[in-house]
N, C-alpha and C positions, 0 to 999 in steps of 0.2 A: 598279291599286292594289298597294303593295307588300307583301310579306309579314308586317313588322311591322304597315302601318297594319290589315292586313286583322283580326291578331287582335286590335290595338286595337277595331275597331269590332265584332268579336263580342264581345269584352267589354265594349263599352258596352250593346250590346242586352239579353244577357244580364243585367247589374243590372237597365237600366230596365224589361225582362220581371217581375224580382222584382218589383222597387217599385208596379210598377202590378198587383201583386196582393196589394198589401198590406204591402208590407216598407217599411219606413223608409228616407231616403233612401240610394240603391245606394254600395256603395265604389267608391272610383276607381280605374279603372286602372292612374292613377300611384301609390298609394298603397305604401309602402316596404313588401316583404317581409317585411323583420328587424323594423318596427318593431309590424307585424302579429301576428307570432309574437308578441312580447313581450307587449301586448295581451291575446295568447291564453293568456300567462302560462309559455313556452318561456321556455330561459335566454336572457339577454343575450348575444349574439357577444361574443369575449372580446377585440378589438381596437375599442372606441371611442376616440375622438379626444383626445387631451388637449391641451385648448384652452390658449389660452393664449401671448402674448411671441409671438416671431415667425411664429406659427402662423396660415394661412392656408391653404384651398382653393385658392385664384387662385394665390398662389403652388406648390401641389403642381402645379397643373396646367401650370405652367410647367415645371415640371421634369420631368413626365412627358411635355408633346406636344415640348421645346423643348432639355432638357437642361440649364436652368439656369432661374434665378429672376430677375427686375426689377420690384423694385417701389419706389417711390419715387426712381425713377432712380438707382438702385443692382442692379448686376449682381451676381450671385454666381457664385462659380467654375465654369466647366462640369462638369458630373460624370464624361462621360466623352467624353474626344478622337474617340470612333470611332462612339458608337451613342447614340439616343435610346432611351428606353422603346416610343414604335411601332416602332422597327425590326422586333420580333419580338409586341408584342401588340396587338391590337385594342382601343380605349375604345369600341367599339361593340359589340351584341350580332352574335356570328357565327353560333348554331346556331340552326335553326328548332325544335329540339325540345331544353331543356337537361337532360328526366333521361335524354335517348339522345343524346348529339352524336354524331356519325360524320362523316368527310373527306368522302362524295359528297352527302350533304346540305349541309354545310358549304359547298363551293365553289359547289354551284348559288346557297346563299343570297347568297354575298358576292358573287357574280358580280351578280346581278339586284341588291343594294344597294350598288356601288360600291366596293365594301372591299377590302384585299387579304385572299393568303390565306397565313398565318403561322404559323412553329414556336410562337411560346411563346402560354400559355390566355391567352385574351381577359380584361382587367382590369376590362372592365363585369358587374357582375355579382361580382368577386371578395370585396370582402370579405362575401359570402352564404358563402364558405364558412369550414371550418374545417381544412382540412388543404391541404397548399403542397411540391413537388419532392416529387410522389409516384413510386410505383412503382422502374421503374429510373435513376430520377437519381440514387441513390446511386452506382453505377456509374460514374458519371462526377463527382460530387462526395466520395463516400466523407463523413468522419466529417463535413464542412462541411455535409450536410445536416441532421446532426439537430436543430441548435435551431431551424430553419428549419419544420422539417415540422408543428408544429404554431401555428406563431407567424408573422404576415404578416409583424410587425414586422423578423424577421429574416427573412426571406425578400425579403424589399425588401431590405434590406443585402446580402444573398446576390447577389441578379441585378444589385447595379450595382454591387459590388468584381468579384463572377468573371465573371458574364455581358457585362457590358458594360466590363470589365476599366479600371471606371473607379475615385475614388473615394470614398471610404466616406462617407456620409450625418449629416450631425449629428440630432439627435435632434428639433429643430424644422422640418428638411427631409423625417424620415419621415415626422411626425406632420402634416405638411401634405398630404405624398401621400394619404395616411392619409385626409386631412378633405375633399380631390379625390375619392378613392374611392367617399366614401359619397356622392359628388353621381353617381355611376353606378353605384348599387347597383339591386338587383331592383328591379321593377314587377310588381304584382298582373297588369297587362297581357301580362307578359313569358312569361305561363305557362299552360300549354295544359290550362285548366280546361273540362270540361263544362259544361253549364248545371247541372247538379243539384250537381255541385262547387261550381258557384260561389254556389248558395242556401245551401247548408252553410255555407261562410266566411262569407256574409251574414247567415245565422241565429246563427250564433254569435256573430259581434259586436255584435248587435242584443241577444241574449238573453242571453249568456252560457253557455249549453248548447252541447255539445259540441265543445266549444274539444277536447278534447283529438284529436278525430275532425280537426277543422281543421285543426290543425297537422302532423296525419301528411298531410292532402290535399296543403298548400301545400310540404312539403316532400319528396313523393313526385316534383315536377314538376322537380329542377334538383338536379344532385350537390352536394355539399359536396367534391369533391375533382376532380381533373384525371388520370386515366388515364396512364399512361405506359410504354409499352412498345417496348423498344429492339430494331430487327429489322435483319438484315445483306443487304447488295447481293443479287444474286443471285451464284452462284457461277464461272457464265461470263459478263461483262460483255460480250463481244461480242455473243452471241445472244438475252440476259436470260433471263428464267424462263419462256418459252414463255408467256406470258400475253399475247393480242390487244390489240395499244393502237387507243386507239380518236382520231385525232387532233383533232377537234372538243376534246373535252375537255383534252388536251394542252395544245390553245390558251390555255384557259381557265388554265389552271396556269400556262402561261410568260407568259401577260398577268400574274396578279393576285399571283404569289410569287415567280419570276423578276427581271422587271422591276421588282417594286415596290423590290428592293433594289438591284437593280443596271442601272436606267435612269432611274427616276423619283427614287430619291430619294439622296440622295448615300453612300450607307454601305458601299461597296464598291471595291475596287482595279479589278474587272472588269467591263465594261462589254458587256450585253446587249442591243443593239439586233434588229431586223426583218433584218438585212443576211443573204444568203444565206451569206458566208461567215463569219457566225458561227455561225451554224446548222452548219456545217461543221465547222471548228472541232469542237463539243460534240459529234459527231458520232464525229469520230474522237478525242476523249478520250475516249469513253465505256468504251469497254474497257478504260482503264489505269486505275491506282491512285493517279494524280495529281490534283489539288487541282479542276483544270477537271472529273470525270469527273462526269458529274450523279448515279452511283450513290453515288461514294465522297462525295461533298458532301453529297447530301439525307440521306442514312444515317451518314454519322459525322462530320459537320462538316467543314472546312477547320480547320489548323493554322495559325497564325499566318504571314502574308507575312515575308519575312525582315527581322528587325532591327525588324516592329511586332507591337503586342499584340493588333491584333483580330482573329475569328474568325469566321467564319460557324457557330451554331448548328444542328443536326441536324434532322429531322422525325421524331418517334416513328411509329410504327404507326400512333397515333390521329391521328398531323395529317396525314400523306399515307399512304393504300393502296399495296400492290405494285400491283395496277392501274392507279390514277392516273401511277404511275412510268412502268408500261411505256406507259399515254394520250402520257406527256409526251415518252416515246421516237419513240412513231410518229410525236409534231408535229413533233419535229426532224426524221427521217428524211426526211417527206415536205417540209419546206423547203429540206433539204439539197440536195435532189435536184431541187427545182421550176425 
């Protein structure tokens, strides 16, 4: 059983534990977070959908898994030449615990559920929150962050003019990603309640008491924002930071982040297969300050191939460890060399 289904069915037992001691019938586990809170009488998230004209879900979702819209046998422009919205996020849930994600939980989950594992925050789950290009992304977008940081709205506009250096969204394009979104927002399932947590939520929406205790519970379980901390190579690239890689796990990296962009799916100039002498290759880039070096890559992106616009995005702190780094070091090494 996988990880999801598992706290699925703790949270089914959990209700039906209530209910068969008396509670009304249990909420569900698919039951919407946000729509919960509200419920409990929390503010309204301040990006709801404004329906309406050519606004559809099926259509956002075309543009987010596909990079354009078809609907009625009519195409719309791609939005950008180089990259989809998964290139860099998840529409699945990636962290087994969301008010602690961390990179070594992270990759074991997405390992065991098929996923890759990716720079930018997972978009299941986003609009639960309210803050967007946190931390040090200024740094690297400067004033372009600010109307973004509290507004999805423009933060969507943000990652597909700069990040996916495609362009700019009309307003029936957002507000469909928008109406996509909220078809993969939180699940009461999705979050790592107690049993006695979950009586509380139950009791409160039964009775109306203690809603305000409910609302700190439900939203103690998953951040309202995405971490962002920008860290540099090591400072001698040939010998790294003395940190033991450990090459199982390595593996694990150049399957699920590696190759997701640059074997499986088409969004890259460089091609990362199994072959020993690419392994090789990466091997002896590793030391330089060139584009192939996997330090200067994971830690400060790749700059534009000569004469195109796209780019490989970075891994902060929080989406790959120094550890993980030097893991992914030893899996080359020992290929290089097998």
């Amino acid at each position: 059983m996988s990880y999801t289904r598992s706290i699925y069915f703790i949270a089914l037992v959990a209700f039906a534990l209530y209910a068969f001691n008396g509670g009304s019938p249990p909420l569900s586990p698919n039951q919407s977070v946000a729509q919960l809170l509200e419920t409990f009488g929390d503010e309204p998230l301040p990006h709801k959908v404004k329906t309406g004209g050519n606004v559809s879900a099926e259509r956002g979702k075309d543009i987010v898994l596909n990079g354009f819209s078809d609907q009625n046998g009519r195409k719309s422009k791609r939005q950008s030449k180089h990259f989809t919205c998964i290139a860099c996020h998840n529409v699945e849930r990636e962290d087994p615990d969301l008010s602690n994600p961390s990179p070594e939980a992270r990759l074991k989950y997405v390992t065991e559920n098929g996923l890759p594992f990716l720079q930018g925050s997972p978009l299941y789950g986003i609009v639960n929150r309210t803050k967007f290009y946190n931390g040090d992304y200024y740094k690297k977008y400067g004033d372009l962050v600010k109307p973004a940081q509290d507004n999805i709205r423009e933060a969507i506009q943000l990652c597909a003019v700069e990040c996916s250096q495609g362009r700019a969204l009309k307003s029936f394009e957002i507000e469909s990603i928008l109406a996509y979104l909220w078809t993969i927002d939180l699940k009461l399932g999705d979050l790592l309640l107690a049993p006695e947590e979950m009586e509380l939520v139950q009791r409160a929406f039964d009775t109306g008491r203690g809603k305000e205790a409910a609302i700190d519970v439900l939203k103690s379980k998953y951040l309202d924002h995405s971490p962002a901390t920008f860290v540099d190579p090591p400072k001698d690239r040939n010998t790294g930071d003395g940190i033991v890689g450990n090459p199982v796990n390595g593996s694990l990296l150049y399957k699920a982040s590696c190759q997701y962009c640059h074997y499986e799916k088409p969004f890259s100039f460089l091609t990362l297969d199994d072959d020993r002498m690419t392994f090789d290759h990466l091997l002896r880039k590793a030391g330089t300050y060139q584009p192939h070096s996997i330090y200067q890559v994971i830690r400060y992106g790749t700059p534009p191939k000569g004469g195109k616009e796209a780019y490989m995005p970075h891994y902060t702190k929080e989406k790959m460890t120094d550890q993980q780094m030097a893991d992914l070091r030893a899996y080359i090494e020992m290929m290089a060399n097998s």
